[in-house]
C-alpha positions, 0 to 999 in steps of 0.5 A: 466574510469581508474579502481582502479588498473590503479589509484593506479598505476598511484598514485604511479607511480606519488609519486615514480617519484616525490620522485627520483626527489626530492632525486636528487635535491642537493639545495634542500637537502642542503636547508632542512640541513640548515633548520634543522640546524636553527630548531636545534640551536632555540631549543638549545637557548630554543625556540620552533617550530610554524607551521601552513598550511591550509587544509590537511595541516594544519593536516600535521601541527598538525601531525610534532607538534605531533612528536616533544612534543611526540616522533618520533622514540626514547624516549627522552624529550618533544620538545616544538611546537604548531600547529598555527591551533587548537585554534578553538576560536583564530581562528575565534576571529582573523578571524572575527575582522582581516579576515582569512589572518591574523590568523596566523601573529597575533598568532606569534606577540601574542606568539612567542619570538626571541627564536623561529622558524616558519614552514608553509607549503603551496602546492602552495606557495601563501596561503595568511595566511602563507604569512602574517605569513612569513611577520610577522616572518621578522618582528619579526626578528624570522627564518622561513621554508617554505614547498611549491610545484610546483614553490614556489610561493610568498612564496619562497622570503618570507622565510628563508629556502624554501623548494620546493617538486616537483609533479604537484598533491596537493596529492603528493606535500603533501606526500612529505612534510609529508616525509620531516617533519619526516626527519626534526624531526629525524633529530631534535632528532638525534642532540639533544640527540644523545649524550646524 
C-alpha cells in the first residue's frame, strides 16, 4: 500500500507532467485563443456565457459562471453567465419528462439567444447531456466550447472550439480544465476592460 507521501507525490508528479504536456501543445493553445476570441466578441454583441458539466464538473460549471458575474481578479462590471446545472426544479422537470440527456439542450432552446455562447465541459468527452447540448447550440446556430480530456471523444467533432487536457486521471484532466477556466475568464477581462 503507497503511504500518503508516495500519492501526493505521485499526484503531483501526474498533474505537474500533465500541465508541461499541455503548455507545449502549440494547437491546443491556439484553440483556447480562439475560444476566447469567440467568448469575447459574444460579450461584445451583448450575450452571455452558458455552461454546464456533470459531477465535479458541474461544480467547475458553477465555479467559471461565478468568476465571470462576480470578478476574477479586478473590479470591474458583472459578465452575464449561468451555470446550466443549479435549477434543482428545471432539472428534474427536464429529466423526468425528456430523460437526463436532454437537461442541458432543453435550457438552451429555452434560454439562449443567437447573442450567446455555450461551454460544456466533459472529462470524457462522451457525457451524453453535453452532447445534446453541442447538438442543440448547431442547431441554434450559437457558438460552443468544449473542455474535454483523454481522446476528446464525440464531443471533439460536435464543438466549435475543442479544447483537449492531457492526464489519464479524471482528477488531473479536471485540475486542468479549472487552470484553463480562470485563463479563459482573465483572458475575458483583460480584453473587455483593459481599456477601460
Amino acid at each position: 500500500m503507497s503511504s500518503p507521501v508516495e500519492r501526493i507525490r505521485r499526484n503531483l508528479d501526474a498533474s505537474i507532467g500533465a500541465k508541461q504536456q499541455l503548455l507545449g501543445d502549440a494547437p491546443t493553445l491556439a484553440a483556447f485563443a480562439r475560444a476566447v476570441d469567440a467568448v469575447v466578441e459574444r460579450y461584445e454583441r451583448g450575450g452571455r456565457l452558458y455552461v454546464a458539466g456533470n459531477g465535479g464538473s458541474a461544480a467547475d460549471a458553477q465555479h467559471l459562471a461565478a468568476e465571470f458575474v462576480s470578478k476574477l481578479a479586478r473590479d470591474r462590471a458583472p459578465l452575464p453567465a449561468e451555470a446550466l446545472t443549479t435549477d434543482s426544479s428545471i432539472l428534474t422537470a427536464i429529466g423526468n419528462d425528456y430523460g437526463f440527456d436532454q437537461v442541458f439542450a432543453r435550457q438552451l432552446a429555452g434560454k439562449a439567444t443567437e447573442k450567446d455562447i455555450f461551454l460544456g465541459i466533459t472529462t470524457s468527452g462522451e457525457s451524453p447531456n453535453i452532447l445534446r447540448a453541442l447538438e442543440q447550440c448547431r442547431r441554434m446556430d450559437i457558438p460552443s466550447i468544449v473542455f474535454t480530456g483523454r481522446s476528446g471523444g464525440a464531443a471533439r467533432s460536435l464543438a466549435d472550439h475543442c479544447l483537449v487536457a492531457p492526464g489519464t486521471a479524471t482528477s488531473t484532466i479536471q485540475e486542468l480544465h479549472i487552470v484553463m477556466a480562470h485563463t479563459l475568464c482573465e483572458c475575458v477581462e483583460a480584453a473587455l476592460f483593459d481599456a477601460a
